[in-house]
GUPA-732190 format. One record per residue: residue number from 1; residue in three letters; x, y, z of N, C-alpha, C in turn. Coordinates in nm, 2 decimals, m for minus. Layout:
# GUPA-732190
(NUM, 'Ala', (X, Y, Z), (X, Y, Z), (X, Y, Z))
...
END
This chain:
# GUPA-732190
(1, 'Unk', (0.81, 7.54, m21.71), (0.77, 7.67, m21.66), (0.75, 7.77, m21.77))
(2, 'Unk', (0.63, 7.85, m21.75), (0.61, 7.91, m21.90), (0.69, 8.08, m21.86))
(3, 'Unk', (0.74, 8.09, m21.90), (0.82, 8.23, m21.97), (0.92, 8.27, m21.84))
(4, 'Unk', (0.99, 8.19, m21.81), (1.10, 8.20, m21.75), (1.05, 8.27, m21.56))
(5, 'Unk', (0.93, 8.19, m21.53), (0.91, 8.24, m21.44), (0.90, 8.16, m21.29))
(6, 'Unk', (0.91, 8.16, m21.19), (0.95, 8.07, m21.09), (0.82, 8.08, m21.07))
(7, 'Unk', (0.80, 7.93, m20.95), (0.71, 7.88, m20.89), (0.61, 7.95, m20.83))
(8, 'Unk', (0.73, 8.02, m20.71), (0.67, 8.13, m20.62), (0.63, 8.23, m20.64))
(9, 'Unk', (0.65, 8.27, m20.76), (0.61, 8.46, m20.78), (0.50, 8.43, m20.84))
(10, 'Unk', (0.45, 8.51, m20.77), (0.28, 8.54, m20.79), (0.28, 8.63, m20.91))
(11, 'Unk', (0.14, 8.61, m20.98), (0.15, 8.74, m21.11), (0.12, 8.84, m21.09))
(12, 'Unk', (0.12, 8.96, m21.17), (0.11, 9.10, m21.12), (m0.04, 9.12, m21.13))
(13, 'Unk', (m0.09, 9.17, m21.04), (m0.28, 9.19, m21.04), (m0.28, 9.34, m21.01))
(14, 'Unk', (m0.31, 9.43, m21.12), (m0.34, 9.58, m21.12), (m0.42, 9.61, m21.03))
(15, 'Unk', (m0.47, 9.64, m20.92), (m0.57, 9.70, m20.81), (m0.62, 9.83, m20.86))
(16, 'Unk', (m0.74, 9.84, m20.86), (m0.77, 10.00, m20.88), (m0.76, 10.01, m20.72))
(17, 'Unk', (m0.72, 10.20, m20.71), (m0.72, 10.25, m20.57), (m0.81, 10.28, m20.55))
(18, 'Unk', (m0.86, 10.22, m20.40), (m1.01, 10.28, m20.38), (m1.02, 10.43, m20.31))
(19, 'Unk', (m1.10, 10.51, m20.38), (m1.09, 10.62, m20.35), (m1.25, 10.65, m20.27))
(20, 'Unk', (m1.22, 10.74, m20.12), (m1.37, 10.66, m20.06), (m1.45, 10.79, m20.04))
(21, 'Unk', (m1.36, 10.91, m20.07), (m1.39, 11.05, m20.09), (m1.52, 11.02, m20.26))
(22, 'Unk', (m1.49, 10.96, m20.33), (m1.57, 10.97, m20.45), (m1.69, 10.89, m20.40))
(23, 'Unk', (m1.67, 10.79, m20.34), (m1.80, 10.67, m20.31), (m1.87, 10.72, m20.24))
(24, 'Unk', (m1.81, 10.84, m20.13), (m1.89, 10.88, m20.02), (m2.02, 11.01, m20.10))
(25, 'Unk', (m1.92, 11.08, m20.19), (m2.00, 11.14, m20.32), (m2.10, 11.10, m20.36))
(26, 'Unk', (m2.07, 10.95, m20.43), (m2.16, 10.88, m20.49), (m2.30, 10.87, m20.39))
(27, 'Unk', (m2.29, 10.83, m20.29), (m2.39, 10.82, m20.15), (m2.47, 10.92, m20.12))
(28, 'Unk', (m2.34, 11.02, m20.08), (m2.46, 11.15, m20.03), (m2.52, 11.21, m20.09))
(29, 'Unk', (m2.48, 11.22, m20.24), (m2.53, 11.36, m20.34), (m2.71, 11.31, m20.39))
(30, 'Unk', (m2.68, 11.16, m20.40), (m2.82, 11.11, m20.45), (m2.94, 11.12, m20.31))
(31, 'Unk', (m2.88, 11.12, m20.18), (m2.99, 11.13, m20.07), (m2.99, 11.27, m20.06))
(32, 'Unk', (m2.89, 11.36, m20.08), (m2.93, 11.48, m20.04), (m3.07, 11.55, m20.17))
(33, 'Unk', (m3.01, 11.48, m20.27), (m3.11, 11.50, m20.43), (m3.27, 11.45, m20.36))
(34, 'Unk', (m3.25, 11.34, m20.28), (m3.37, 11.29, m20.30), (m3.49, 11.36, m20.17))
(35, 'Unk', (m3.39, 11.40, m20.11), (m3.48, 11.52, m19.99), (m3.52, 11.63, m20.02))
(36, 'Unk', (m3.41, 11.70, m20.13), (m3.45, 11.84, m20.17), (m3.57, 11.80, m20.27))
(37, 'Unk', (m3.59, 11.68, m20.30), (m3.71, 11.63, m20.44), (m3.83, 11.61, m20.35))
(38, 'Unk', (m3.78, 11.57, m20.22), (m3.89, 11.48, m20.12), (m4.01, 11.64, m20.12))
(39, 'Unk', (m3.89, 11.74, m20.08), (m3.99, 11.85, m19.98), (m4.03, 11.97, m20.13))
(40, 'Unk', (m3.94, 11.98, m20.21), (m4.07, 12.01, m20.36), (m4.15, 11.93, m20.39))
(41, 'Unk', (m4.15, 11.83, m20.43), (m4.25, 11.76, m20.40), (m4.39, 11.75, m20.33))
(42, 'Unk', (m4.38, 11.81, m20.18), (m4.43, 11.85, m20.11), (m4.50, 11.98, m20.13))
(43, 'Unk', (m4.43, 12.07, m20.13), (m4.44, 12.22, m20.20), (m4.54, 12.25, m20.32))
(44, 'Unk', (m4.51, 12.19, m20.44), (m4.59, 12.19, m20.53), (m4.72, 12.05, m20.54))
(45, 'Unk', (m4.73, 12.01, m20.49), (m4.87, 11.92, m20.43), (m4.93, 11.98, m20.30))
(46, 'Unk', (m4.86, 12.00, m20.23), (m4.94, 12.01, m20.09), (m5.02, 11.90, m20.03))
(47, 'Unk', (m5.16, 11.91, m19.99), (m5.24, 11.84, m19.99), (m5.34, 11.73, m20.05))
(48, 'Unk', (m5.33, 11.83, m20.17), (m5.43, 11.81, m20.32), (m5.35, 11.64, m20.34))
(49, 'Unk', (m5.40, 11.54, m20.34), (m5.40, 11.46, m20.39), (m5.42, 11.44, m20.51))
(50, 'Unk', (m5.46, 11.50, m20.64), (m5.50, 11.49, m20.78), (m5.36, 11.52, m20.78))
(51, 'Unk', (m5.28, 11.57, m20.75), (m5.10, 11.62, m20.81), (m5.00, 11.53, m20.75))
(52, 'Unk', (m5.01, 11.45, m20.70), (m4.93, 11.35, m20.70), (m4.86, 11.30, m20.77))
(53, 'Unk', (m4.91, 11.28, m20.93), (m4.78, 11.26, m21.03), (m4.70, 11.35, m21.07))
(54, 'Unk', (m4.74, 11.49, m21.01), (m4.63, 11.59, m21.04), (m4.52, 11.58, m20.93))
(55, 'Unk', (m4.56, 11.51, m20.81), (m4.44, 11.49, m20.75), (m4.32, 11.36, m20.76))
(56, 'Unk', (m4.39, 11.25, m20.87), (m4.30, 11.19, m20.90), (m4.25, 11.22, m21.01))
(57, 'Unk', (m4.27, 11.33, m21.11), (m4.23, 11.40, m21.16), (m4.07, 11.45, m21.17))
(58, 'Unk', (m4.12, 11.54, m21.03), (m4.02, 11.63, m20.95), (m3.90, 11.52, m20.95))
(59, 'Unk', (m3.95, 11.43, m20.92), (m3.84, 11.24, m20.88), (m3.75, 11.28, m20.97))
(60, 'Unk', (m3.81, 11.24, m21.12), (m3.77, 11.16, m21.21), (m3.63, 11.29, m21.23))
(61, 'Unk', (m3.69, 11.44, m21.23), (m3.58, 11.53, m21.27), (m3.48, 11.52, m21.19))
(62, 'Unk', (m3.49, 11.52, m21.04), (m3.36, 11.56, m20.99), (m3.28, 11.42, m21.01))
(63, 'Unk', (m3.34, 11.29, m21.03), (m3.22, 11.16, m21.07), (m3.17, 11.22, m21.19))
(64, 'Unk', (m3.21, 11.27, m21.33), (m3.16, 11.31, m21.44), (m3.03, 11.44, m21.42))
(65, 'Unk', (m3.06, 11.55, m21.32), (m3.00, 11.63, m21.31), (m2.89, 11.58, m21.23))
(66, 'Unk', (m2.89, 11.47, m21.14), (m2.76, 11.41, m21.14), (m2.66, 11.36, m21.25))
(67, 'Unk', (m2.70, 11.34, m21.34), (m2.58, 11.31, m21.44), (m2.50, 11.43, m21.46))
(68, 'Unk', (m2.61, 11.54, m21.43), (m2.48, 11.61, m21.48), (m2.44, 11.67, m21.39))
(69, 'Unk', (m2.44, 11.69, m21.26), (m2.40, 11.72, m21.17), (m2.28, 11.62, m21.05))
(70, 'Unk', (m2.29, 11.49, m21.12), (m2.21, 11.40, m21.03), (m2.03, 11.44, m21.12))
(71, 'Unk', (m2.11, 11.39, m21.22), (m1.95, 11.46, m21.29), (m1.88, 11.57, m21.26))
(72, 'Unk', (m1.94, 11.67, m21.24), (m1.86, 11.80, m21.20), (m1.76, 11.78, m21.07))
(73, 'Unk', (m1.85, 11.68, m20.97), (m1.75, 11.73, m20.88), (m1.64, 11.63, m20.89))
(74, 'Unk', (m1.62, 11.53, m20.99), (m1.56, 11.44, m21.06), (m1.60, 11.28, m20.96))
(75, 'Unk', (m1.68, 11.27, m20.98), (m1.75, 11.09, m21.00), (m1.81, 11.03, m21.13))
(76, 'Unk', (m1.71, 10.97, m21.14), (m1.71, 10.87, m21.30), (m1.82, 10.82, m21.27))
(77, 'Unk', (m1.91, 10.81, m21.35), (m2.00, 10.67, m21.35), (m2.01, 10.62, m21.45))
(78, 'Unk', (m2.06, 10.46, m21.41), (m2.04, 10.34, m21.51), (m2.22, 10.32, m21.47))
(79, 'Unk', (m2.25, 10.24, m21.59), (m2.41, 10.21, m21.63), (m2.47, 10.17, m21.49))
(80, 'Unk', (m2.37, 10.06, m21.45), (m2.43, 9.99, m21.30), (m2.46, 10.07, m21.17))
(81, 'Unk', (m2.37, 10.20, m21.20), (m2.41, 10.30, m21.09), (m2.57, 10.35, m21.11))
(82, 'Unk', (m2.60, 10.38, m21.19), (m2.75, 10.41, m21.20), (m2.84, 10.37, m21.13))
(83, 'Unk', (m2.84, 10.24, m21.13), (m2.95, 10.16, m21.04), (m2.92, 10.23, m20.89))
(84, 'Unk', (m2.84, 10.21, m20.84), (m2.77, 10.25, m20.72), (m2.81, 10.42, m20.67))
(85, 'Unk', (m2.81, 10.47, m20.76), (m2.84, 10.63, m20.75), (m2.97, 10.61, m20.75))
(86, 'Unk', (m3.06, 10.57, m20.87), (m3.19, 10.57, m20.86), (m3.26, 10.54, m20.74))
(87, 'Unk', (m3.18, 10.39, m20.68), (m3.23, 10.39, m20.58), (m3.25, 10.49, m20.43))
(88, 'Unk', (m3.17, 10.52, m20.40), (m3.07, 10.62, m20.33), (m3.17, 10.76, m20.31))
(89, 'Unk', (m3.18, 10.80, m20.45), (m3.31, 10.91, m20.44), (m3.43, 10.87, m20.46))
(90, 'Unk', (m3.48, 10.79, m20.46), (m3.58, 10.77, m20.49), (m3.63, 10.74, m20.34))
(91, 'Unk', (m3.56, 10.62, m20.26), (m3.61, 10.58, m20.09), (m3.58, 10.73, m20.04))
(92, 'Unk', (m3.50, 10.80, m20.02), (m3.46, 10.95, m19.94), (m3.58, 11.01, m19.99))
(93, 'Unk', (m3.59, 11.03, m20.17), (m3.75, 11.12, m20.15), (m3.87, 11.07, m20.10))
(94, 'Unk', (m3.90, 10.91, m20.08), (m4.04, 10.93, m20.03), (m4.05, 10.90, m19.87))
(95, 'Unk', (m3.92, 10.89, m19.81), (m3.90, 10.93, m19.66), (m3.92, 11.06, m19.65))
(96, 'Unk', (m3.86, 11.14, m19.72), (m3.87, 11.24, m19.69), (m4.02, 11.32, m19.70))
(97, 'Unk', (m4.06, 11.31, m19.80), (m4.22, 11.32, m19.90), (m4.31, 11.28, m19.77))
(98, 'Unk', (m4.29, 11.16, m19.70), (m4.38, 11.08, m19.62), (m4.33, 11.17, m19.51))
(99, 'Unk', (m4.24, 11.20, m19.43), (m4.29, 11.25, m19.34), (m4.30, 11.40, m19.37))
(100, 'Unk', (m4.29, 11.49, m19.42), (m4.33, 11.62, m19.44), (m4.50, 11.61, m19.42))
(101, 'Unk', (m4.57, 11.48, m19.53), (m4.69, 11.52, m19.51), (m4.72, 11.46, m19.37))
(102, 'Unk', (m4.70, 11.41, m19.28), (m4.73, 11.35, m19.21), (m4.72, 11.43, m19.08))
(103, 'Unk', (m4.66, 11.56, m19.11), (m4.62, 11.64, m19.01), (m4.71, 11.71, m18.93))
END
């Protein structure tokens, strides 16, 4: 037996606490990002088709101005959350984008 320890005892496994108040953070702030992006987006194109890439534009800033806004309300992120956020606002903005013009 290595270091004086019985059969039965299991070893100690640290758990992080899952906190679901922050994940829920994590979730909404990027869809609510990506609707307030969906309907500027809208706003500053309109109709005009030639401006279209100013509304992916509009995209690219409000995922960036999440960094620094996720932190404030205190959600840690780690590299892998990115993907996850990008995605997040990016489907919410062109749901949103798609039906405004569609309206």
């Amino acid at each position: 037996m290595a270091e004086g320890k019985r059969p039965d005892e299991k070893p100690e496994v640290q758990e992080e606490e899952y906190d679901m108040a922050k994940e829920l953070k994590k979730v909404l702030v990027p869809i609510i990002f990506g609707v307030i992006a969906g309907l500027l987006s809208f706003a500053a194109t309109g109709e005009i088709r030639q401006r279209d890439a100013f509304g992916i534009i509009i995209l690219v800033f409000m995922i960036y101005i999440q960094k620094f806004v996720l932190p404030k309300i205190g959600v840690n992120l780690e590299g892998k959350d990115w993907v996850g956020i990008a995605f997040l606002t990016f489907s919410s903005w062109y749901i949103s984008w798609t039906i405004v013009l569609n309206w």
